[in-house]
N, C-alpha and C positions, 0 to 999 in steps of 0.2 A: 638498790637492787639487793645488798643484803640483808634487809628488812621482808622485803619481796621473797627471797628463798627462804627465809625462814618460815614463813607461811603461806608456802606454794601447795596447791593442789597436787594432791599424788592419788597414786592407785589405792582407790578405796576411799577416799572423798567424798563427800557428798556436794552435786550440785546445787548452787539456789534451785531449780525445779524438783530435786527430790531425787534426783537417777545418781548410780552410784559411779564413778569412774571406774574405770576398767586402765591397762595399760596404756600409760600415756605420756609423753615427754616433756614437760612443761619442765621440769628441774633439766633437762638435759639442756634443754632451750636457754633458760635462763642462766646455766653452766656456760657457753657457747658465746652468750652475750657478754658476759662479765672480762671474757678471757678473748673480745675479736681487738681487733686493732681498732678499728674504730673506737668501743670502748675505752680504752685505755690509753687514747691517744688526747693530746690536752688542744684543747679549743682557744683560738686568741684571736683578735679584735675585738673592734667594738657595734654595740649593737649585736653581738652573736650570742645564741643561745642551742644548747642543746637539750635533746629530750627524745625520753625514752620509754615506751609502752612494752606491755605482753598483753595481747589480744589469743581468743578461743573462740571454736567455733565445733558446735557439735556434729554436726555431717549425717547423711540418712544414708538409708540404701535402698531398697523396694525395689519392684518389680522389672528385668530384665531379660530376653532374651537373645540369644545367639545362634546361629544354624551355621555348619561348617560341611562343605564337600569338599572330599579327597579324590584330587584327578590323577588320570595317571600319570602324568608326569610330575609325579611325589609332588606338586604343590595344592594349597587348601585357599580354595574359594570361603572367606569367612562373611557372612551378610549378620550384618549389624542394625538396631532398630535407635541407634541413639547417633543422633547428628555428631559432625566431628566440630568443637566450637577452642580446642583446647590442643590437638594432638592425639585427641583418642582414637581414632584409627590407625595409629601405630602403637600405642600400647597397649590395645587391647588387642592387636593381631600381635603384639609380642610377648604377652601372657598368655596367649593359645600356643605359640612356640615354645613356648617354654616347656608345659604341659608335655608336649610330643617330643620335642628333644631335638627339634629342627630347625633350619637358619631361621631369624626373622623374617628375611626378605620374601620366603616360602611361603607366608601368607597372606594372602592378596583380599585385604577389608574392603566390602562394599555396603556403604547406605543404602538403604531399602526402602520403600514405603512402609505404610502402617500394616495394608492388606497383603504383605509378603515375609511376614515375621510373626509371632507370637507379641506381648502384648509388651510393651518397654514401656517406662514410666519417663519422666521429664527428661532433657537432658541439661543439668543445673542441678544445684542444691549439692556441689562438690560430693556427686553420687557415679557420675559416670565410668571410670576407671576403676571405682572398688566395684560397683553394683555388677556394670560390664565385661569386668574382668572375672569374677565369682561363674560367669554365664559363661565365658567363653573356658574359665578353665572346665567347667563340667561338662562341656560340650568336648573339649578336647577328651578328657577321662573315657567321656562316650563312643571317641573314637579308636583310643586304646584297645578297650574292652573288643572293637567288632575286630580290629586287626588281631590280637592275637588268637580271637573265634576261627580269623580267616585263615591265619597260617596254619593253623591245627589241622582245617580240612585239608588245605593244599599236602600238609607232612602225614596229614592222615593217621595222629596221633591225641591223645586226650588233649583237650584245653586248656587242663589243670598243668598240663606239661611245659604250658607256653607261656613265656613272660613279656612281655613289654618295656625296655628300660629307659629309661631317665635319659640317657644318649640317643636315643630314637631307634635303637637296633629290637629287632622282634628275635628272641628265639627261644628255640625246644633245647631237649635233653638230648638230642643228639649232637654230635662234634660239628657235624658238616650242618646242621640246623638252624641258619640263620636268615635274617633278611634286615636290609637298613628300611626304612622308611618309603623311599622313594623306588624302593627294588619289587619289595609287597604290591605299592600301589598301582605297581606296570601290569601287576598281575589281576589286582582285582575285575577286571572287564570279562575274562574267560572263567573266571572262577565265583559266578553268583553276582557280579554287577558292581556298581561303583558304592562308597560308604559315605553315610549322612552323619555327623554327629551333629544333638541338637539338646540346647536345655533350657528351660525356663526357672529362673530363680528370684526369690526374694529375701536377700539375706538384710537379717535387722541389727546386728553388731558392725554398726559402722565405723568406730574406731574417728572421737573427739579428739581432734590435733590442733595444737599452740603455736603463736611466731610472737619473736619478742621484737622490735625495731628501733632504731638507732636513726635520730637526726640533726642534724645540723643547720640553722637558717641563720638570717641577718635581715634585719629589720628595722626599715628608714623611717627614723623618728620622724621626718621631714613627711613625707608620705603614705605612709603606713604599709608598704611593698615589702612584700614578703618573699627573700628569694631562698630558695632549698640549696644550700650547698653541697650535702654530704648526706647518704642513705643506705643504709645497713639492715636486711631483712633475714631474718634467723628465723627457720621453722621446719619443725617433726613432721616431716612428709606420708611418716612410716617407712615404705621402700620406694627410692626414685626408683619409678620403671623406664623411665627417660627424661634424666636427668635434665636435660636441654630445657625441653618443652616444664619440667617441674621450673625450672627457674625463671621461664616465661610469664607464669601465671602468676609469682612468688610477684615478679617485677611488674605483671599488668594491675596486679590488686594493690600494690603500692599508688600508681600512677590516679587509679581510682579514689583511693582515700585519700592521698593530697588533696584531691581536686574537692572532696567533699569537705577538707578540712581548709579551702584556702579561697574557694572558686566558686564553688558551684551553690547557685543561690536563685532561687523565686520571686520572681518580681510582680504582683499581682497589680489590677487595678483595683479603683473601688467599687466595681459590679462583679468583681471576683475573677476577671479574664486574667490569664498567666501572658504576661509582656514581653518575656523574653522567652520565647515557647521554640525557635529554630536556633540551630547551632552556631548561628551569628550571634546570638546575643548573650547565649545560655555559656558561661565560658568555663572548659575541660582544659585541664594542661596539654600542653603539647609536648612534646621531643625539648624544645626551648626555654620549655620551663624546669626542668628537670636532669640533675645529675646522672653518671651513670649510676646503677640502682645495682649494690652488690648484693648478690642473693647467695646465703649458705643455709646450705641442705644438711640437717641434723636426722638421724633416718634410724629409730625409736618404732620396729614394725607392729602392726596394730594384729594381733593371735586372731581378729574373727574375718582377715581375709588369708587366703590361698599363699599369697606372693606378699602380705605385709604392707597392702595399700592403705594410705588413708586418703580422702580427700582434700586438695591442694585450693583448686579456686577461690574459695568463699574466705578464708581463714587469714589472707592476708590484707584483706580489705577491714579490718576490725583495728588493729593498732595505729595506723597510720593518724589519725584523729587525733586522739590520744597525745601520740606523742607530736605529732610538731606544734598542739597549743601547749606541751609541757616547753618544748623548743622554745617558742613564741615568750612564754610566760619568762622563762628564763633572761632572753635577750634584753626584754622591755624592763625586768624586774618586780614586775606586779604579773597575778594571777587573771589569764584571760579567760571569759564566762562566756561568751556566746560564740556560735561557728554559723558559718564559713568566717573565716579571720581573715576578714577582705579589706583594705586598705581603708574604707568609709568605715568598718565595726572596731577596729585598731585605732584610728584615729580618736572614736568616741570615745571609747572605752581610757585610754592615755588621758584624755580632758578630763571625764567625770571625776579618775583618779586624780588628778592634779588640784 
């Protein structure tokens, strides 16, 4: 690892593809690993090996919208065009709260179809929370903007006179001049109708986030069984916008690349048919196969979103690989070369060496 830090990528780096980094945590990440418990904690038995990776992953953004109506009873119908596959209908109805300065629970995210929204790009490519959030907070901004228009007419004062604040309170330059959020909006129905905000965005500074991971196995010379004892995932989220659901994904993309680095394998015929093609055959870890999966959120925010998002999904499914054949290699003492490290490729690989 301190070989690692000494020639970590930082801001202003060049990638192999040629893009330059921009703000990013990889030294914070690998600060994080060096100093967890896990790290620093000493491994005994036999047959155990540990092993430890830093995986990257670049992240996109493109094309998203959001539409928001403000009822009068101060809550915001928010209609969203990206499926919920992660939690993202709670954090991206709680980056539009934010924006307003109102509880979370005030806004109420609905999935939509395609022909009841503006145009939304995938939901994947750990783009939904930044991409979604960029929409919803502009569509919030949008909503700003018509409420302090609205209060203006109601006080029957310049516009320029009315602020909107970061607490959710609307007010003028007068002393008695104010309205909370939810006060305003009782009134909107007599005074010009109910307010839309809505925005379409494509923002392209995605904000590239790192996780470094930490494993632990044991591995029967007799069989070539690979069991995961211990699993440590570290990564620069940017800003956990909910924590919880960040540490879900931290933990589903761990569960994912075990399984590509232990399990999950192709079994063809010779007319090219896939043999184990249903999930009886094709074998994903389960709950069984796996420790509890500690996840720490290092939150390094990324300057081209709003709230400091970056995307979470994709970035944690990169190290896992990595490191439990660094794991594996360790335990066995010789250097393992092909994956999935399934008890028949362990086995061979042990002979050849011998």
């Amino acid at each position: 690892m301190d070989l690692r830090s000494m020639n970590a990528s930082t801001e202003g780096s060049r990638r192999v593809d040629g893009a330059v980094f921009g703000v990013i945590g990889n030294e914070e990440v690998m600060d994080v690993v060096k100093n967890s418990d896990h790290y620093r904690s000493e491994l005994q038995g036999e047959n155990r090996g540990r092993g430890v990776a830093i995986g990257f992953w670049f992240n996109v953004g493109f094309e998203s919208s959001a539409y928001a109506n403000v009822n009068p009873d101060g809550t915001v119908s928010l209609v969203l065009g990206s499926v919920d596959i992660g939690g993202t209908r709670a954090s991206l109805a709680m980056q539009m709260a934010e924006t307003r300065g109102i509880p979370g629970d005030d806004v109420k995210p609905h999935v939509v179809d395609t022909d009841s929204i503006g145009f939304t790009g995938v939901t994947g490519g750990s783009r939904t929370t930044f991409a979604g959030g960029w929409a919803c907070h502009e569509a919030a901004m949008d909503i700003r903007t018509q409420m302090e228009e609205r209060a203006a007419q109601i006080w029957e004062v310049d516009r320029d006179s009315v602020a909107y604040g970061d607490d959710g309170v609307i007010r003028g330059s007068g002393d008695d001049q104010s309205f909370t959020f939810a006060e305003l909006a009782a009134q909107l129905p007599l005074t010009g109708g109910l307010i839309q905000g809505q925005a379409d965005v494509s923002p392209m500074e995605s904000g590239p986030a790192f996780a470094g991971h930490i494993v632990d196995v044991e591995v029967d010379p007799e069989t070539g069984k690979v069991d995961v004892l211990r699993y440590t995932a570290v990564q620069d989220v940017g800003t956990a916008v909910h924590p919880s659901y960040v540490e879900g994904q931290m933990q589903g993309g761990v569960a994912q690349g075990v399984g590509m680095a232990l399990t999950e394998e192709y079994f063809y015929s010779d007319d090219g048919t896939m043999l184990n093609s249903s999930l009886l055959d094709y074998r994903m870890p389960t709950a069984l196969d796996l420790p509890m999966i500690d996840a720490i959120i290092v939150e390094v925010p990324n300057p081209g979103s709003p709230y400091g998002v970056r995307g979470v999904g994709e970035v944690p499914i990169v190290p896992p690989l990595a490191a439990v054949a660094n794991a594996v290699s360790a335990a066995l003492g010789q250097r393992m070369t092909t994956l999935p490290l399934t008890p028949r490729q362990i086995l061979e690989e042990t002979v050849l060496e011998e």
